[in-house]
NUDRENKE-460027 format. One line per field, with one value per residue: y, z, x of N, C-alpha, C in turn. Coordinates in steps of 0.1 Angstrom, whole numbers, plus 2048, in hexadecimal, padded with zeros to 3 digits. Each point is the difference from the previous one (the first is absolute). Layout:
REM residues N
n_y = [Y,...]
n_z = [Z,...]
n_x = [X,...]
ca_y = [Y,...]
ca_z = [Z,...]
ca_x = [X,...]
c_y = [Y,...]
c_z = [Z,...]
c_x = [X,...]
***
This chain:
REM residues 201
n_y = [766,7F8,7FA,7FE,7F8,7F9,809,80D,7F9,800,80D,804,7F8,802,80B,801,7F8,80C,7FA,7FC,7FF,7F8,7F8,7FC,7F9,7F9,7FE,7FF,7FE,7FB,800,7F4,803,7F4,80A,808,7FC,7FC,80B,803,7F9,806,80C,7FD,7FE,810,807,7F8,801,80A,801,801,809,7F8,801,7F3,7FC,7F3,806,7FE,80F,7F8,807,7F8,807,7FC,80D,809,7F8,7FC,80C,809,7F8,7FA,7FD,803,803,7FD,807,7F6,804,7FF,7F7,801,807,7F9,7F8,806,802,80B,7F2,7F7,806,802,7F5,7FC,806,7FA,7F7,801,805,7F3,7F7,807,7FC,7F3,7FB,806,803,7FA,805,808,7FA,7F9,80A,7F9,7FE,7FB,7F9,803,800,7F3,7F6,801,7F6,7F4,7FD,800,7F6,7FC,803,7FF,805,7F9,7FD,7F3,805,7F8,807,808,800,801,807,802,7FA,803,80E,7FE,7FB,80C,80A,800,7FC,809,802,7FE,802,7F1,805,807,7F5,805,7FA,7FA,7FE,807,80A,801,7F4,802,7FA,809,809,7FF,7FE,80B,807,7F6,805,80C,7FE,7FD,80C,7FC,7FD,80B,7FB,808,7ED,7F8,804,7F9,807,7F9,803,801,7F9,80C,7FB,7F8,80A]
n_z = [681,7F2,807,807,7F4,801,7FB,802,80C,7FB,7F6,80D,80B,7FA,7FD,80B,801,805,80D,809,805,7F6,7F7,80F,7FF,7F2,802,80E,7F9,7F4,810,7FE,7F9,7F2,7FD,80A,7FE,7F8,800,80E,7FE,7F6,809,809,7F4,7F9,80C,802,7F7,805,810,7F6,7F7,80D,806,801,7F2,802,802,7F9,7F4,7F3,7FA,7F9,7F7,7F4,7F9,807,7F7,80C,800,80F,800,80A,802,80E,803,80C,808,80D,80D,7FE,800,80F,7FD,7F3,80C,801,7FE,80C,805,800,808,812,800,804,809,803,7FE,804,806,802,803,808,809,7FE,80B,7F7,80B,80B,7FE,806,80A,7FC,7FF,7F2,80B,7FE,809,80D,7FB,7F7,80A,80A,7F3,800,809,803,7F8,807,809,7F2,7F8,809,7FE,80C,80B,802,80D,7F7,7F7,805,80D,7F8,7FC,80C,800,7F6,805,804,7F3,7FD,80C,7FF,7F8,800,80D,7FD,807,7F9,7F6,7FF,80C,7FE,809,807,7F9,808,800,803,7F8,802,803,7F7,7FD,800,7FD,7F2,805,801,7EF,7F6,803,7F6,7F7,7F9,7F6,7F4,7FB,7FC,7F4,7F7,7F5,7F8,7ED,801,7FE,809,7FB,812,80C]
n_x = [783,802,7F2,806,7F3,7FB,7F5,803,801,7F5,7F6,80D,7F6,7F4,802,809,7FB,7FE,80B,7F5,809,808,7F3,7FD,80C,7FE,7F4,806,809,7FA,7FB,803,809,7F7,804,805,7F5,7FC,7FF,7FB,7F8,7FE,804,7F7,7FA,801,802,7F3,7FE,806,7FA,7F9,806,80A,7F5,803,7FF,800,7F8,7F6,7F9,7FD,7FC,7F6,805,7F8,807,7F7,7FB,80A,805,800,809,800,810,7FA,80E,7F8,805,7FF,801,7F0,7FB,7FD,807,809,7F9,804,7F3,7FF,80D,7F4,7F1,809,806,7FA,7FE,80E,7FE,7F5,804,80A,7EF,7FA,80C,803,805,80A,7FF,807,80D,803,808,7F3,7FE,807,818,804,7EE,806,80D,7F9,7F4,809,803,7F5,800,80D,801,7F1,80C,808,7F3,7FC,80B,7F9,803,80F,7FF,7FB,80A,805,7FC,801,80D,804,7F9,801,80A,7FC,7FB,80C,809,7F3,801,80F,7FC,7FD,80B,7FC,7FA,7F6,7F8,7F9,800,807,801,7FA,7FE,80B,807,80C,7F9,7F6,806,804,7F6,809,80C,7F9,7F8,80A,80B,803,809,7F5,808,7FC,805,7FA,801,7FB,801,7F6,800,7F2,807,7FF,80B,7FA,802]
ca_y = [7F3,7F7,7F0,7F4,7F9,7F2,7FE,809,7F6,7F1,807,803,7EF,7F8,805,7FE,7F2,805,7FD,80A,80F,80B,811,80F,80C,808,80A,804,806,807,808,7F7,801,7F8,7FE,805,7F6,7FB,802,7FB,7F1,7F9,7F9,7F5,7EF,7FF,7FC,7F1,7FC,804,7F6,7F0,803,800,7F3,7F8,7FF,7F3,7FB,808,7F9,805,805,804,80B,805,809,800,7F9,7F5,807,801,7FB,805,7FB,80B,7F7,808,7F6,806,7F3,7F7,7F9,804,80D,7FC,7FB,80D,808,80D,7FF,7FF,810,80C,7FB,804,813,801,7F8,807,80C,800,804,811,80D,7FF,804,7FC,800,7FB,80B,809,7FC,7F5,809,804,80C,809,803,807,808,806,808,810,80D,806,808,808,806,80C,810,803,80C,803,804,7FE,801,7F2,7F6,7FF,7F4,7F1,7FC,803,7F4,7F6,7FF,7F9,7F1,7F8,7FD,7F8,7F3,802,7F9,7F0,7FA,7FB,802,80F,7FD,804,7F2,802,806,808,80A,80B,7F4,7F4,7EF,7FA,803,7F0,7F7,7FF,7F7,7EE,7FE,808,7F9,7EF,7FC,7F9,803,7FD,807,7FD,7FD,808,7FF,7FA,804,7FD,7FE,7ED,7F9,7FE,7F3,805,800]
ca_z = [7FC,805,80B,7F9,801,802,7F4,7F6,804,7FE,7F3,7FE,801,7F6,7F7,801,807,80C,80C,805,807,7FA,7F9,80A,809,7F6,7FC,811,7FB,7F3,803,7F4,7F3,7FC,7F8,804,80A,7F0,7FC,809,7FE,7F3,7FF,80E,7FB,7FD,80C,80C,7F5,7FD,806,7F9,7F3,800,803,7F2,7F7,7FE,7FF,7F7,7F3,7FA,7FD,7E9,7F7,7F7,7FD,7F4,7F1,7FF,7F5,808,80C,80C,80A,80A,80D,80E,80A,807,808,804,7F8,802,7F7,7F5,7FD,809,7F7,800,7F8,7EF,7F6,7FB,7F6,7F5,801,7FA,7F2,7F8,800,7F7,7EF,7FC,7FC,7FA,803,7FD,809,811,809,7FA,7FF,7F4,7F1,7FA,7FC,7EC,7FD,808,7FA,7F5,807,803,7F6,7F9,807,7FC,7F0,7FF,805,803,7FB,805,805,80E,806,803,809,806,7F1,808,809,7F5,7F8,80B,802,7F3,802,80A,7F8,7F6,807,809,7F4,7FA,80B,809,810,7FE,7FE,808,7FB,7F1,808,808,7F8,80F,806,7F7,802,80E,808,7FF,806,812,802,806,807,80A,808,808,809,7F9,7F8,7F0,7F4,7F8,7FC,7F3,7F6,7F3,7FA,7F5,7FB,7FD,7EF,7FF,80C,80F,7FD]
ca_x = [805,7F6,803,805,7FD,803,7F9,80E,809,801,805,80B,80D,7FB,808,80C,801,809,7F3,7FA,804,804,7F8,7FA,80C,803,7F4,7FF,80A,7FB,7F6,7F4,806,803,80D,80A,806,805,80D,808,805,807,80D,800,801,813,806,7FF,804,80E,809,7FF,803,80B,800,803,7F1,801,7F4,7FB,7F7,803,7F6,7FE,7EF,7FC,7F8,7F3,801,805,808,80E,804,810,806,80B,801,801,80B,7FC,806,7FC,7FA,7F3,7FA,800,7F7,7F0,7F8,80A,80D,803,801,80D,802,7F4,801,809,7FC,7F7,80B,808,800,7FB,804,80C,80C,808,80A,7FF,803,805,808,800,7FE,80B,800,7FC,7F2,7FF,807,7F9,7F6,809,804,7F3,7FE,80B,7FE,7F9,7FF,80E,7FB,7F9,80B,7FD,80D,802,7FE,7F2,7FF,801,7F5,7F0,804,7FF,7F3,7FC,804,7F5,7F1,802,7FE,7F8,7FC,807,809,7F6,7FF,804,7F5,7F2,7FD,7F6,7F3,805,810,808,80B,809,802,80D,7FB,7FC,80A,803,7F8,7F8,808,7FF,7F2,800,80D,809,807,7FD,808,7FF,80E,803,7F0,7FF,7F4,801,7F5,7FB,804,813,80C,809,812]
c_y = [7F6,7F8,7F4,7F0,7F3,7FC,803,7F7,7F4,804,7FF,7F0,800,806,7FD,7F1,7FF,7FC,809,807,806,808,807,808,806,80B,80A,80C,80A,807,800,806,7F3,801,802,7EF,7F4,7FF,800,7F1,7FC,807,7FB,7F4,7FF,7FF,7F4,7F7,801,7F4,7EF,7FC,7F4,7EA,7F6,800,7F3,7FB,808,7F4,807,803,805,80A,800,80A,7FF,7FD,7F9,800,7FF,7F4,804,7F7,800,7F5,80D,7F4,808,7F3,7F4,7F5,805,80E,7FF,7F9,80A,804,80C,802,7FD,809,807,7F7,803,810,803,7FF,807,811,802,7FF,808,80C,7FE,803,7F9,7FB,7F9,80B,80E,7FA,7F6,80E,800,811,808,805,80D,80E,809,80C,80E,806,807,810,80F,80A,808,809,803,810,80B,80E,800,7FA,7F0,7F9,802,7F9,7F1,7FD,802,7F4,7F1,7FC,7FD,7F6,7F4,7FE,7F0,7F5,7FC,7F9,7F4,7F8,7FA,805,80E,809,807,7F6,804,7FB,809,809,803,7F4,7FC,7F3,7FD,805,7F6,7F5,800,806,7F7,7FC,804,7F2,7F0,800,7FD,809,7FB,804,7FA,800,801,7FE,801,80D,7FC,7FE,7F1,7FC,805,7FF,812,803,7F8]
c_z = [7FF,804,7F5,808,7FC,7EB,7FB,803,7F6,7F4,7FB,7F8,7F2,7F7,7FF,807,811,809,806,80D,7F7,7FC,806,802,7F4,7FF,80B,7FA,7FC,800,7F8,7F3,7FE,7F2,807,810,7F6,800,80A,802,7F6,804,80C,7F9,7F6,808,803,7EE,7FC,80B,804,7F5,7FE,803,7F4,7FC,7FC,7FC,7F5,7F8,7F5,7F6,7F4,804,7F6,801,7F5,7F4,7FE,7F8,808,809,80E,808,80D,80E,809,80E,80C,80B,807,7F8,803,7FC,7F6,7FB,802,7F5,7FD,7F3,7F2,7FA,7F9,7F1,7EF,7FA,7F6,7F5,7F6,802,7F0,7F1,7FD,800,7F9,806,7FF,808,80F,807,7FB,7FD,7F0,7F6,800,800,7F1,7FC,806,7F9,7F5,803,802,7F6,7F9,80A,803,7F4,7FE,807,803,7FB,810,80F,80C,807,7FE,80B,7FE,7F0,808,802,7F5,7FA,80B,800,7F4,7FF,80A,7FF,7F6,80D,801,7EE,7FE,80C,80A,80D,800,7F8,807,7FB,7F8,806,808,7FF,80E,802,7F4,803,809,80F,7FF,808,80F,807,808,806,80E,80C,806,806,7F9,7F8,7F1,7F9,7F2,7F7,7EF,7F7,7F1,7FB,7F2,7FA,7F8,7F7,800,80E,804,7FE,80E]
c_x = [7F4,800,804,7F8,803,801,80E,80D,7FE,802,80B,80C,7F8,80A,80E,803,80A,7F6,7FA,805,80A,7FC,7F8,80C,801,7F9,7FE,80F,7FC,7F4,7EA,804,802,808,809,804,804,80F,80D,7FC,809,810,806,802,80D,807,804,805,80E,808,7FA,806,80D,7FC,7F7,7EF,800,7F4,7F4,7F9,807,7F1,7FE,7F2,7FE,7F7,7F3,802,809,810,80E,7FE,804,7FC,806,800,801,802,7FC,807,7FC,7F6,7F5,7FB,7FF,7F2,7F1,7FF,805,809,7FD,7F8,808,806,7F8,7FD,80D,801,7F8,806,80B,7FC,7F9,80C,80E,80C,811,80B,7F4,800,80C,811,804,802,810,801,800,7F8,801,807,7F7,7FA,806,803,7F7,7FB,804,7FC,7F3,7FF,80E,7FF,7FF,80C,801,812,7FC,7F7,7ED,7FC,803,7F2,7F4,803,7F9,7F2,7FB,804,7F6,7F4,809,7FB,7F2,7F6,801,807,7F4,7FD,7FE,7F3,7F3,7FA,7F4,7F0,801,807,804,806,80A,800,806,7F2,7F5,805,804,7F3,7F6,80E,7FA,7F5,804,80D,807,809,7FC,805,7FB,80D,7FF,7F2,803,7F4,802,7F4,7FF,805,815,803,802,80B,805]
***
């Protein structure tokens, strides 16, 4: 096993913004594996993010990017519960990260729940349709369908997203996080993407 130092500890918070005994117990876990303790923070911070998930976001920025040449806009509010984090540097990165996220990767939808059912149907039939040749029983044409439906979320669904400095991180894990790091409850509420010269929606 390796020793787990102060250096790999601190390696660890720089990368995941987790405190410092979390990321020795992470890495004391994970036996000095810095991806494998990674990854048991990231879903310690879905976790502690799940039961924050319920209490109010009153507070927040709302946050513009122009992208390179000046071409895409965006617009995105993120909410968080206190003024005093809203105001930290931290929060309006994360803000900013977002932002600069949405107009690189375009995403049509917040969350999975926003995608119209009808989009969703389509999607299945498109799907469906290229391996109806293929003469797989019902229940495992499902689960190949499901599982395609989740490369669709994972393109066009902000929270679902790989964030775009980071592919191993999504945006919702992003997110929680900078939930994880300041205690709070962060939700990103909604986002405008548009190009220069046509009306927002």
């Amino acid at each position: 096993m390796a020793e787990i130092t102060a250096a790999l500890v601190k390696q660890l918070r720089d990368k995941t913004g987790a405190g410092m005994m979390e990321c020795k117990a992470a890495l004391t876990e994970a036996k000095g594996d810095m991806e494998e303790a990674m990854t048991l923070l990231r879903k310690r911070g879905l976790a502690q993010a799940a039961k924050r998930a319920g209490r109010t976001t009153a507070q927040g920025a709302i946050g513009s990017y122009i992208h390179m040449g000046g071409k895409i806009g965006v617009l995105v509010e993120v909410n968080c519960e206190s003024d005093f984090v809203a105001r930290t540097d931290d929060f309006n990165t994360l803000v900013k990260e977002i932002g600069m996220h949405i107009a690189a990767a375009a995403p049509r939808w917040l969350r999975r729940e926003d995608v119209p059912a009808e989009e969703i149907d389509k999607e299945k039939a498109i799907y469906r349709g290229q391996m109806e040749k293929e003469n797989k029983p019902a229940h495992v044409l499902d689960k190949i369908v499901e599982g395609k439906l989740g490369n669709f979320y994972s393109q066009f669904v902000l929270l679902d997203q790989p964030f775009v400095r980071d592919d191993k991180v999504t945006v919702s894990q992003l997110v929680a996080q900078a939930s994880a790091k300041t205690g709070e409850n962060i939700q990103v509420s909604r986002f405008v993407r548009f190009r220069v010269g046509e009306a927002a929606e």
